[in-house]
DRENRO-707634 format. One record per atom (N, C-alpha, C): residue in one letter; atom name; x, y, z. Coordinates in steps of 0.1 Angstrom, whole numbers. Atoms other than C-alpha are relative to their C-alpha. Example, Ala and Ser with C-alpha at 12.3 -4.5 7.8 and 13.67 -1.06 7.14 Angstrom:
# residues 2
SITE  rest  atom      x      y      z
SITE     A     N      9    -12      0
SITE     A    CA    123    -45     78
SITE     A     C      9     12      0
SITE     S     N     -9    -11      0
SITE     S    CA    137    -11     71
SITE     S     C     -8     11      8
This chain:
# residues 239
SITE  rest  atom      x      y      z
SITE     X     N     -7    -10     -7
SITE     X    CA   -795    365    457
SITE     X     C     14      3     -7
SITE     X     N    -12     -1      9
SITE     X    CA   -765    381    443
SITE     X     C     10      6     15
SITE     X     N     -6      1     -7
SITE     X    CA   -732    385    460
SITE     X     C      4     18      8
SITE     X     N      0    -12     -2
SITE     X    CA   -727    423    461
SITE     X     C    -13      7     -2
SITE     X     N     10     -4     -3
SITE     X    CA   -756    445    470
SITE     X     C      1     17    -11
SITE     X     N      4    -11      8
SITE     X    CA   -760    475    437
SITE     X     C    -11     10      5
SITE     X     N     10    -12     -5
SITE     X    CA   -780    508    447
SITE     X     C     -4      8    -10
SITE     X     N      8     -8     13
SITE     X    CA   -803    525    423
SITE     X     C     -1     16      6
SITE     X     N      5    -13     -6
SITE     X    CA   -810    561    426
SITE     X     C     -8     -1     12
SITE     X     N      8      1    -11
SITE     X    CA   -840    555    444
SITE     X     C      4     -6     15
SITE     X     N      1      7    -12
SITE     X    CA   -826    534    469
SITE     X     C     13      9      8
SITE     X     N     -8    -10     -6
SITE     X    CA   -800    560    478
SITE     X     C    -11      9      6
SITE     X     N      7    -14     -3
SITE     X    CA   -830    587    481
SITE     X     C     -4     -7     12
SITE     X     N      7      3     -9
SITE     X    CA   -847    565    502
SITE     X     C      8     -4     18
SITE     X     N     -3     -1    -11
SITE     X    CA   -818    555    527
SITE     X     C      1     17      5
SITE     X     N     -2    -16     -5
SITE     X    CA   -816    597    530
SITE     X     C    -12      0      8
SITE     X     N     14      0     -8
SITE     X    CA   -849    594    540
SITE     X     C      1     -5     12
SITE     X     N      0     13    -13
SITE     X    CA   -844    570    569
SITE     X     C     15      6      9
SITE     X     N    -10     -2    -11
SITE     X    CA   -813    592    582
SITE     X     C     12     -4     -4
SITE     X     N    -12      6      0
SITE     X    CA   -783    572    565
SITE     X     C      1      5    -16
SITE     X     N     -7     -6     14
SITE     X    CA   -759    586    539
SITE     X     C      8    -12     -6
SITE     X     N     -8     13      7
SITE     X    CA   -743    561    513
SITE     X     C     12      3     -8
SITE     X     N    -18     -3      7
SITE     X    CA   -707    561    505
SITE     X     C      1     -8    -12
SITE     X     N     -3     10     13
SITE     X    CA   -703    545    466
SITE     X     C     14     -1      1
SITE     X     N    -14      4      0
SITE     X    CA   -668    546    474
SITE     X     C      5    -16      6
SITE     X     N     -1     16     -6
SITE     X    CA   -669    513    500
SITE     X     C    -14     -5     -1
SITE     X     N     13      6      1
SITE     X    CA   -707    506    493
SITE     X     C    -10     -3     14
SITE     X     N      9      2     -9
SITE     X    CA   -719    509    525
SITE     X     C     -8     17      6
SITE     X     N      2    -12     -5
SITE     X    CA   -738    536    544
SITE     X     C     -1      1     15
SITE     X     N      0      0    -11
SITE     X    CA   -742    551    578
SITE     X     C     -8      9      2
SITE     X     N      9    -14     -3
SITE     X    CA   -763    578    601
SITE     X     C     -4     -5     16
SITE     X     N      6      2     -3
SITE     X    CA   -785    578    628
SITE     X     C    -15     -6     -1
SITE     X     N     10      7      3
SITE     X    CA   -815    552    621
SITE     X     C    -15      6     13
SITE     X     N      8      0     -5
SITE     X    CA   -848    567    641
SITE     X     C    -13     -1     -3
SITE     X     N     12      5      1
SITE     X    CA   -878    556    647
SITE     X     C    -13      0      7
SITE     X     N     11     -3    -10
SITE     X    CA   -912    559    662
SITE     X     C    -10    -13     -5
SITE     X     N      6     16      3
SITE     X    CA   -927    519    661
SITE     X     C     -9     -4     16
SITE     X     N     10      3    -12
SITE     X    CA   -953    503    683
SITE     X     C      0    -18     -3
SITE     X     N      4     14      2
SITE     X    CA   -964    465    687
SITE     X     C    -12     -2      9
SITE     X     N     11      4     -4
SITE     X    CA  -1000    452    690
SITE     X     C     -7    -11     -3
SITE     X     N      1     16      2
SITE     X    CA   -998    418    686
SITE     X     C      8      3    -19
SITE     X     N      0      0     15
SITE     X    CA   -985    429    645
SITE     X     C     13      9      1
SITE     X     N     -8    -12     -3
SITE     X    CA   -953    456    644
SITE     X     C    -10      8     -8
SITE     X     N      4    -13      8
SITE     X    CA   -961    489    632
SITE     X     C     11      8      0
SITE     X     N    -14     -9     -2
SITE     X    CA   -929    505    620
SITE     X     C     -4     13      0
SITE     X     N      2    -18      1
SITE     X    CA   -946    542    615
SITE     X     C    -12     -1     10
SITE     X     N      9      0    -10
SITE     X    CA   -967    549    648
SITE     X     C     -2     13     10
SITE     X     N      2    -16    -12
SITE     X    CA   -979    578    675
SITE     X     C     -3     -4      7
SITE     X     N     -2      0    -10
SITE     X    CA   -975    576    706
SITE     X     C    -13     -7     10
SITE     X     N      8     10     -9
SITE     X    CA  -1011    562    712
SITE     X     C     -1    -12     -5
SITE     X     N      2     15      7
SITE     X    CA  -1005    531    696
SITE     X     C      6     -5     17
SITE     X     N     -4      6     -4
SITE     X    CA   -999    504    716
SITE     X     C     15    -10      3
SITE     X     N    -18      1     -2
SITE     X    CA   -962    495    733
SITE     X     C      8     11    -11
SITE     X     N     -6    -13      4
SITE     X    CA   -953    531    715
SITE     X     C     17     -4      1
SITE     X     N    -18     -2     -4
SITE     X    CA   -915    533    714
SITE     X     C      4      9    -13
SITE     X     N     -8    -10      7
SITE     X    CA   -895    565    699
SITE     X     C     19     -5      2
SITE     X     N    -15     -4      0
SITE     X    CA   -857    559    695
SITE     X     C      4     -5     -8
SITE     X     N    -12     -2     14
SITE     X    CA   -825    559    675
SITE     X     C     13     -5      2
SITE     X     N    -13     10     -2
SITE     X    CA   -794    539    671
SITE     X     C     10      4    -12
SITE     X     N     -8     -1     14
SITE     X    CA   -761    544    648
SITE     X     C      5    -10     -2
SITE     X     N     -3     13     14
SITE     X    CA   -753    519    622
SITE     X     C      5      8    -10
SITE     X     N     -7     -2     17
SITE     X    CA   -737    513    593
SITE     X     C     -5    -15     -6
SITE     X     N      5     13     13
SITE     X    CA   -751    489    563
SITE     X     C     15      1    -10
SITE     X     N    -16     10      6
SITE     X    CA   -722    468    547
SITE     X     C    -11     -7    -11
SITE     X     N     11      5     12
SITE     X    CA   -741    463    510
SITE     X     C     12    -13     -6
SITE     X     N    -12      6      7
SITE     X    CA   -709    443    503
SITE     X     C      2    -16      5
SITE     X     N      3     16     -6
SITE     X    CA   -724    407    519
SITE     X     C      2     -5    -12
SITE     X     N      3      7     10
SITE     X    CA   -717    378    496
SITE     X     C    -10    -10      5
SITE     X     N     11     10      0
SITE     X    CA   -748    359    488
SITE     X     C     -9      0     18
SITE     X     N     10     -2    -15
SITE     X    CA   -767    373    523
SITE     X     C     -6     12     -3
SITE     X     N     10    -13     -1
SITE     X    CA   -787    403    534
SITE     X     C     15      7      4
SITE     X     N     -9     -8      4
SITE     X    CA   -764    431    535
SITE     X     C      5      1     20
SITE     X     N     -8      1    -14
SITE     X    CA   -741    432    573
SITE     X     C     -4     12      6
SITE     X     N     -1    -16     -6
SITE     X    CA   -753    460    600
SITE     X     C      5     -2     17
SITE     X     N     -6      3    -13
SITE     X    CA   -730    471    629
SITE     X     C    -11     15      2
SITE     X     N      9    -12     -6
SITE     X    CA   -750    494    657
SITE     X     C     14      8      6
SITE     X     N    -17    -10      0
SITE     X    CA   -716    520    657
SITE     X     C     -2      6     15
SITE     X     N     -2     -6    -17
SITE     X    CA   -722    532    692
SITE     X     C      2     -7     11
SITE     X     N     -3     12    -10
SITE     X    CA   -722    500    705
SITE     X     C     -6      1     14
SITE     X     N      9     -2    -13
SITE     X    CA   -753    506    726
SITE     X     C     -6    -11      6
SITE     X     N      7      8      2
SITE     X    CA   -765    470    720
SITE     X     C     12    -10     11
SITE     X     N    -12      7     -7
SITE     X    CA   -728    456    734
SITE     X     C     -1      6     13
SITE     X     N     -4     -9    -13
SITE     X    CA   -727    482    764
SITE     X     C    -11     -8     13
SITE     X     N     11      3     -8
SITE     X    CA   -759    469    776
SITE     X     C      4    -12      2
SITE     X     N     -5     11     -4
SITE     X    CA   -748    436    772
SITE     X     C      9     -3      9
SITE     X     N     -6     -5     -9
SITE     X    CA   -721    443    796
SITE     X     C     -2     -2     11
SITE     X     N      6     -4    -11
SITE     X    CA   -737    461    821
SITE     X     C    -10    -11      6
SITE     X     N      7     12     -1
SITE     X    CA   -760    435    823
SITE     X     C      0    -14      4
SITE     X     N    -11      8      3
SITE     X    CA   -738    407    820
SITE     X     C    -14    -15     -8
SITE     X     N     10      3      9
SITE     X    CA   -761    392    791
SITE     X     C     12     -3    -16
SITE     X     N     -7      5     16
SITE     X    CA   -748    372    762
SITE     X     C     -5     10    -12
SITE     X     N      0    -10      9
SITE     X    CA   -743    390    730
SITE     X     C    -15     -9     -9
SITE     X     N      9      6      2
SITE     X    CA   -760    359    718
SITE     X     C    -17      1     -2
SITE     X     N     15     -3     -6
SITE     X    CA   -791    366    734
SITE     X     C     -6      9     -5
SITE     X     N      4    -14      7
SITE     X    CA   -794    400    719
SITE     X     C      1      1    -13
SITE     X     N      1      1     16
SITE     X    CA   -790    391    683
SITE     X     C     12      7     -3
SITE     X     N     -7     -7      9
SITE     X    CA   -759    398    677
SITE     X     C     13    -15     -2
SITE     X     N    -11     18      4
SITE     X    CA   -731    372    658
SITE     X     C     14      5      5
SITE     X     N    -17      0     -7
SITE     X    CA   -695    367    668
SITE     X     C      7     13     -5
SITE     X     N     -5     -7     10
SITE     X    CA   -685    392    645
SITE     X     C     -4     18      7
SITE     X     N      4     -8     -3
SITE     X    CA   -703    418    664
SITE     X     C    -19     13    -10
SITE     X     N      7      0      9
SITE     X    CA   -729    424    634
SITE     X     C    -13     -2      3
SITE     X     N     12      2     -5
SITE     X    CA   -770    422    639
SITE     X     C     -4    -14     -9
SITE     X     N      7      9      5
SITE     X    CA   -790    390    634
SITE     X     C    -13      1      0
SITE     X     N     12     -5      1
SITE     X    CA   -817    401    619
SITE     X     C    -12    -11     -1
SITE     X     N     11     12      3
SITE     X    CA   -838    369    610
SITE     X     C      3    -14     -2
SITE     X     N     -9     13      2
SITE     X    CA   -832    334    605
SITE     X     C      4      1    -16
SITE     X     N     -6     -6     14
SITE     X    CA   -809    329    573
SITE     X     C     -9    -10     -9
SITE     X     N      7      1     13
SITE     X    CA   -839    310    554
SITE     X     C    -14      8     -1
SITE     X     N     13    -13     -2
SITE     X    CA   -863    340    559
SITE     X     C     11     10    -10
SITE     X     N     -5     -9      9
SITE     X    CA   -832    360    539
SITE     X     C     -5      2    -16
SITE     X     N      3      1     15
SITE     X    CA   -843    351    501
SITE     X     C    -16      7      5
SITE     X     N     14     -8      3
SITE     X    CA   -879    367    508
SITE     X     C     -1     15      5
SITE     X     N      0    -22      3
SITE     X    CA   -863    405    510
SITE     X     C     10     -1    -10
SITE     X     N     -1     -4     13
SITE     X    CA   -850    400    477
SITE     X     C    -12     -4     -7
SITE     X     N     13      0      8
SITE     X    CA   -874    406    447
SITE     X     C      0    -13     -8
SITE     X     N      3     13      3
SITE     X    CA   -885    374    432
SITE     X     C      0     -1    -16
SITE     X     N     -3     -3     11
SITE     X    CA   -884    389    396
SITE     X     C     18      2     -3
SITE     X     N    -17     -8     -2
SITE     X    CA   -850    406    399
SITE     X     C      8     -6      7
SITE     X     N    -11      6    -10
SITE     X    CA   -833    392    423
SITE     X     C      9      9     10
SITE     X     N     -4    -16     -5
SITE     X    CA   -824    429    438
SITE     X     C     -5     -2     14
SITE     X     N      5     -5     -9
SITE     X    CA   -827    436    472
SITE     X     C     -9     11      0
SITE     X     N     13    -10     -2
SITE     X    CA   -860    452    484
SITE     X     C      0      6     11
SITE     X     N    -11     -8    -15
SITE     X    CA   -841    479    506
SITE     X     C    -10      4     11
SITE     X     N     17     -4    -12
SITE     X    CA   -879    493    519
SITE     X     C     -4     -9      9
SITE     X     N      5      4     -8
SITE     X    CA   -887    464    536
SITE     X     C     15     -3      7
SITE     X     N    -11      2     -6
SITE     X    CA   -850    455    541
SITE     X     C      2     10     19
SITE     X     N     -1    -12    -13
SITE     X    CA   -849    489    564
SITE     X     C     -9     -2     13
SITE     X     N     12      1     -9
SITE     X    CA   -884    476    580
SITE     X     C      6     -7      7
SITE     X     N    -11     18     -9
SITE     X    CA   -862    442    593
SITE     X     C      4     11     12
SITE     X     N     -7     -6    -11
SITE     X    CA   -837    466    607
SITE     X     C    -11      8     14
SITE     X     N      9     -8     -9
SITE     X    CA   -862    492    623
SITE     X     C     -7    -12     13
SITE     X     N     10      9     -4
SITE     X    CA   -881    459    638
SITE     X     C     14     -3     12
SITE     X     N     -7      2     -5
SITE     X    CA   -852    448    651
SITE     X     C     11      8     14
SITE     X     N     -6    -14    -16
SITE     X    CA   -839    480    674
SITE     X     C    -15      4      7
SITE     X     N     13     -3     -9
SITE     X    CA   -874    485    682
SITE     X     C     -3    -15     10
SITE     X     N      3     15     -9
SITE     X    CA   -874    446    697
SITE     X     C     13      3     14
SITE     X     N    -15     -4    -10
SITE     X    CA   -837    459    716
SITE     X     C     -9      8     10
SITE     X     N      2    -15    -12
SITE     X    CA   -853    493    731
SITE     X     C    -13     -7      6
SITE     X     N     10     12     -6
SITE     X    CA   -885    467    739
SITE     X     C      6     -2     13
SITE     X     N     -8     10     -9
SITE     X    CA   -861    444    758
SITE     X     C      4      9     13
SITE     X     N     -6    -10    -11
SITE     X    CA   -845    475    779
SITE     X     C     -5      2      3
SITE     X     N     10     -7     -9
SITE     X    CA   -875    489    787
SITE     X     C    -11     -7      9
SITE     X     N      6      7     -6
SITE     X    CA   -896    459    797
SITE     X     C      8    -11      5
SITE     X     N    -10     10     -2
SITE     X    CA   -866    434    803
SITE     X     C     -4    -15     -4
SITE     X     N      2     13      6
SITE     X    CA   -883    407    782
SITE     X     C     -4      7    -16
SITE     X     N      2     -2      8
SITE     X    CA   -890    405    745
SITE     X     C    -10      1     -6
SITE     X     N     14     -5      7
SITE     X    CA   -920    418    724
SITE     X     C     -7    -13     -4
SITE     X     N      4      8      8
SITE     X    CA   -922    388    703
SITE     X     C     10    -14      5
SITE     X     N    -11     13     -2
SITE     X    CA   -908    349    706
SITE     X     C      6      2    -13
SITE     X     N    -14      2     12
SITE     X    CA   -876    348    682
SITE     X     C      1    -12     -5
SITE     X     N     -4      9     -3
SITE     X    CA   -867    318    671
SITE     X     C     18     -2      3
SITE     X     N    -12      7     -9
SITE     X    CA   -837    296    685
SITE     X     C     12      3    -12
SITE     X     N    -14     -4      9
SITE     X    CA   -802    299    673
SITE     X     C      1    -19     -7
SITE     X     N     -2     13      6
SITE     X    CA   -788    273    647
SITE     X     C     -8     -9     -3
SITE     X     N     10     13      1
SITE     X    CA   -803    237    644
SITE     X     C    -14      3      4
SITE     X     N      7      3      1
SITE     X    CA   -829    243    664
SITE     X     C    -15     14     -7
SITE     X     N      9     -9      4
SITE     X    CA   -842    274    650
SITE     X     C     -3      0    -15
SITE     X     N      5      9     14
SITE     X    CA   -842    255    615
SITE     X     C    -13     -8      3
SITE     X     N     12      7     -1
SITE     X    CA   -865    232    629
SITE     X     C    -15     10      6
SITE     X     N      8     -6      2
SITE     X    CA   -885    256    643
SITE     X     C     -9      9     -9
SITE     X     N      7     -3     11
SITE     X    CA   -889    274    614
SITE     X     C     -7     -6    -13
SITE     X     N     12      8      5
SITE     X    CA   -901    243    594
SITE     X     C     -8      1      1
SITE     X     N     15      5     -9
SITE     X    CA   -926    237    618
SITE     X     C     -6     11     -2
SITE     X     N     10    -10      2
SITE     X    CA   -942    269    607
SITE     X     C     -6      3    -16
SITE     X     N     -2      5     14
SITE     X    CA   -936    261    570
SITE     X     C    -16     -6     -1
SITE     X     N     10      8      2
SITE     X    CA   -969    247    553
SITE     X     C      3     -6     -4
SITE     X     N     -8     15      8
SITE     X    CA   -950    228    531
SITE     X     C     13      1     -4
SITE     X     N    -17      3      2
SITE     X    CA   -916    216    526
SITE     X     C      2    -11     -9
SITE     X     N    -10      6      3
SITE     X    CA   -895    195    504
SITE     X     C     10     -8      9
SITE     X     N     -9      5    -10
SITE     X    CA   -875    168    518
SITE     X     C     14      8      0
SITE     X     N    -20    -10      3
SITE     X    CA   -842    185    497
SITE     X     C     -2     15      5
SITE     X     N      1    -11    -11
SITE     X    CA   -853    218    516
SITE     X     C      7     -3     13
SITE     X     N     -7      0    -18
SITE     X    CA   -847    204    547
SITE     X     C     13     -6      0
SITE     X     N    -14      4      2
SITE     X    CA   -818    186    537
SITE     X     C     12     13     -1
SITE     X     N     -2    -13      6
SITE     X    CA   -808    219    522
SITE     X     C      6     12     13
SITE     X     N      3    -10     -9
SITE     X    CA   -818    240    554
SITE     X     C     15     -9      9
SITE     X     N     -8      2    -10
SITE     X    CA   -794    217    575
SITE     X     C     15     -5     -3
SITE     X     N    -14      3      1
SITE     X    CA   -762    220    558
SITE     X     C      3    -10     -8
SITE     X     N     -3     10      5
SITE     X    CA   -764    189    539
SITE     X     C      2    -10      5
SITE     X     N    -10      7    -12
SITE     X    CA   -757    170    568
SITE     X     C    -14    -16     -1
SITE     X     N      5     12      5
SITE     X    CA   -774    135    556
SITE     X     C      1    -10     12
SITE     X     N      0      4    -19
SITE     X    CA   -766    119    596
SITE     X     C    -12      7      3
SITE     X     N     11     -8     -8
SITE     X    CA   -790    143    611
SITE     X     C    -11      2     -9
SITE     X     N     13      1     11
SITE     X    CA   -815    140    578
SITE     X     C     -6    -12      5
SITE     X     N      6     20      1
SITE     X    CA   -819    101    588
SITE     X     C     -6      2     12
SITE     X     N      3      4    -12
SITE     X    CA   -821    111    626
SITE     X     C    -15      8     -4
SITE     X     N     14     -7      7
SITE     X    CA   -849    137    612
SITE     X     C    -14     -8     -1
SITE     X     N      2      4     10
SITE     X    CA   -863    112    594
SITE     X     C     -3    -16      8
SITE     X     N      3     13     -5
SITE     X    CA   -868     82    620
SITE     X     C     -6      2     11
SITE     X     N     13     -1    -11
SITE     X    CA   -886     75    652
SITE     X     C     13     -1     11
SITE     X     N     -7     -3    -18
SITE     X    CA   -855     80    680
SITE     X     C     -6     10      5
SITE     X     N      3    -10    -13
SITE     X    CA   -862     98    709
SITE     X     C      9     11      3
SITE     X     N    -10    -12      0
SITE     X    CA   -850    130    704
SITE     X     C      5      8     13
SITE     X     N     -3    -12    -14
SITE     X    CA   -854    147    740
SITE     X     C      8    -12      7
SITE     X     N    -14      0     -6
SITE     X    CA   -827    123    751
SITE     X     C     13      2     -7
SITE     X     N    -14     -4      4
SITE     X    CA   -799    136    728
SITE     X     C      0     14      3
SITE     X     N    -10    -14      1
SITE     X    CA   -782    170    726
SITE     X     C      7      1    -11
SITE     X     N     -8     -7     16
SITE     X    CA   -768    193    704
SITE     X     C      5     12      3
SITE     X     N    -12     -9      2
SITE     X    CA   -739    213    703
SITE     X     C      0      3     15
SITE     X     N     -5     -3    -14
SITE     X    CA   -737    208    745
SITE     X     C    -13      3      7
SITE     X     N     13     -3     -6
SITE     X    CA   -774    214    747
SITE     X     C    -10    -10      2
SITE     X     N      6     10     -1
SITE     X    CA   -796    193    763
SITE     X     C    -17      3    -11
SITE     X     N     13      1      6
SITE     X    CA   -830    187    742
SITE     X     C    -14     -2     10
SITE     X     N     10      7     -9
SITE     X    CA   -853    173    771
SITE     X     C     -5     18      5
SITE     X     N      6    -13    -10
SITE     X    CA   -857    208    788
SITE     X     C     -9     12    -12
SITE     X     N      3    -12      7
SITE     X    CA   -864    227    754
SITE     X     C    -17     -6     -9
SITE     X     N     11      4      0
SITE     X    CA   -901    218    752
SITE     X     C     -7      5    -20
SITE     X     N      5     -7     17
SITE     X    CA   -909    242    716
SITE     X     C      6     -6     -6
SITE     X     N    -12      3     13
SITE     X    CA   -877    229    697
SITE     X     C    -10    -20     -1
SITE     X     N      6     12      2
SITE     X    CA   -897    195    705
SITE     X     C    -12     -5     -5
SITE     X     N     11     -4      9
SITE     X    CA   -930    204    697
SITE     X     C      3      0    -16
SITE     X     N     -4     -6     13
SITE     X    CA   -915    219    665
SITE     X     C      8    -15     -7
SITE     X     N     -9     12     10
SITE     X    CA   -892    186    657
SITE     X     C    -13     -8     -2
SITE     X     N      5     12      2
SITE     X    CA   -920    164    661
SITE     X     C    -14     -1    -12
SITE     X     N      4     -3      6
SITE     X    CA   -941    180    640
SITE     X     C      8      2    -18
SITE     X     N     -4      2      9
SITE     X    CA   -918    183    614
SITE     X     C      5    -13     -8
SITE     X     N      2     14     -3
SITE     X    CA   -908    145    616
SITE     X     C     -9     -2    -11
SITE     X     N     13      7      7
SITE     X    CA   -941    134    607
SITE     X     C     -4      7    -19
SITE     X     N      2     -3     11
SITE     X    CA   -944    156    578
SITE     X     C     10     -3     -6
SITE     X     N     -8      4     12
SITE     X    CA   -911    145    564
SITE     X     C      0    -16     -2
SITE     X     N     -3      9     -3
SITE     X    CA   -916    111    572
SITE     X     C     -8     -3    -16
SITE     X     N      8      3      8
SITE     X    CA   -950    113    553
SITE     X     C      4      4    -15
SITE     X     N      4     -1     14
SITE     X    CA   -940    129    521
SITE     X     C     18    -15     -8
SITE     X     N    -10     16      1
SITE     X    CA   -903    102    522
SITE     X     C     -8    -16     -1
SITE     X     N      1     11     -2
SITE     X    CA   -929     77    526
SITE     X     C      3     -9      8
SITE     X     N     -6     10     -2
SITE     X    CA   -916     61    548
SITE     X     C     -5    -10     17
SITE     X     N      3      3    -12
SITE     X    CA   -928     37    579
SITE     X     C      5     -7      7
SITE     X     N     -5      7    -13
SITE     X    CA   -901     20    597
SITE     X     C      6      9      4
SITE     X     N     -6    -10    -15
SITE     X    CA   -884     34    627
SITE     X     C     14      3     -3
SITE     X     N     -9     -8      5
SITE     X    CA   -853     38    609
SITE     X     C     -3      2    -11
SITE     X     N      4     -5     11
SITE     X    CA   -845     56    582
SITE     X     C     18      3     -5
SITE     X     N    -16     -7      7
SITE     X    CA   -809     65    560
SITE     X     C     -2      7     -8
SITE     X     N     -5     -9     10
SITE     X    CA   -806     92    538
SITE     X     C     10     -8    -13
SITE     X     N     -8      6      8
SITE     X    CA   -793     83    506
SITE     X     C      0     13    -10
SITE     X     N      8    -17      9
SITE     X    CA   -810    113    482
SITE     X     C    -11      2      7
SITE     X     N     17    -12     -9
SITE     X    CA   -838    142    495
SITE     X     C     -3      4    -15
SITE     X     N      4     -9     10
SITE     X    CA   -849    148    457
SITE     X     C    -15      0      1
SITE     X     N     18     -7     -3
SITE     X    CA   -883    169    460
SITE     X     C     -5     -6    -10
């Protein structure tokens, strides 16, 4: 991934396509983003009206190509996603959005597979699908007052959840995935009883998936570390 986001011809024509004009002066662009998306157990960002869970609508944004080393920053400029939050009285959290006011489109080690794997270029077509996926999961939420799809968790445990879907991992992946944080690689990495701790104020016992998902990852890191006593220390994760 590179730190500033470069636009080729084509990828200009194509945000015109999609409704958003690109300023080369500050590198980002803006518009009205619409869309006509369905979900049937799969998304379908291009759909009519007899698809299943149909949804037509449109949101303003702006893309900020000017991320270092991430997927490029999008604010929803009308601030339809905050209003609701609001009225609601619904964490921003909850609705994918970060402190910053900005969309959280996916977890951040799902970011490296929408750049190209030759080039290292963002691949803005599917990039735009993310976004589109993602206001169509919002106008979902409004209109049925629950979510299309399960998300995963914020932070930690949405690291481990996303292992646990992983076929295979590296121990220095997961090392990697959690900050470097070589304490919580050992706890990883041993036989404590996770649903009596907490993290970051949150209890673990009630969150039944994040536990499924740890214990499942556990075992697979235990097995490729080798390792069979009930503790464990970190020292090096080399793959």
């Amino acid at each position: 991934m590179q730190g500033q986001v470069i636009l080729s011809i084509d990828d200009k024509i194509l945000l015109k396509e999609f409704g958003l004009l690109y300023s080369s002066k500050d590198n980002k662009c803006s518009g009205v983003l619409s869309f006509q998306s369905a979900f049937n157990g799969n998304f379908l960002p291009f759909a009519n009206a007899k698809c299943t869970q149909f949804i037509q609508d449109s949101y303003e944004i702006e893309i900020d190509f000017n991320s270092a080393n991430s997927l490029p920053t999008i604010h929803n400029t009308d601030n339809r996603i905050l209003n609701y939050s609001k009225l609601h009285k619904i964490q921003t959290a909850d609705l994918h959005l970060k402190p910053n006011g900005s969309l959280c489109l996916c977890h951040t080690l799902q970011e490296k597979s929408f750049f190209k794997a030759d080039t290292g270029k963002l691949d803005l077509y599917e990039f735009i699908i993310l976004v589109i996926q993602f206001f169509y999961a919002h106008s979902y939420f409004e209109k049925n007052k629950k979510e299309p799809w399960k998300g995963y968790s914020h932070g930690f445990f949405g690291t481990i959840e996303y292992l646990a879907e992983m076929e295979t991992f590296t121990p220095a992946f997961v090392l990697e995935s959690i900050g470097g944080d070589k304490k919580l690689f050992s706890i990883i990495a041993s036989t404590a009883d996770i649903s009596k701790c907490s993290y970051e104020g949150k209890s673990i016992r009630r969150n039944k998936k994040f536990i499924k998902s740890f214990k499942k990852v556990r075992s697979s890191l235990r097995e490729k570390l080798n390792i069979t006593s009930p503790t464990y220390k970190a020292k090096s994760c080399k793959s």
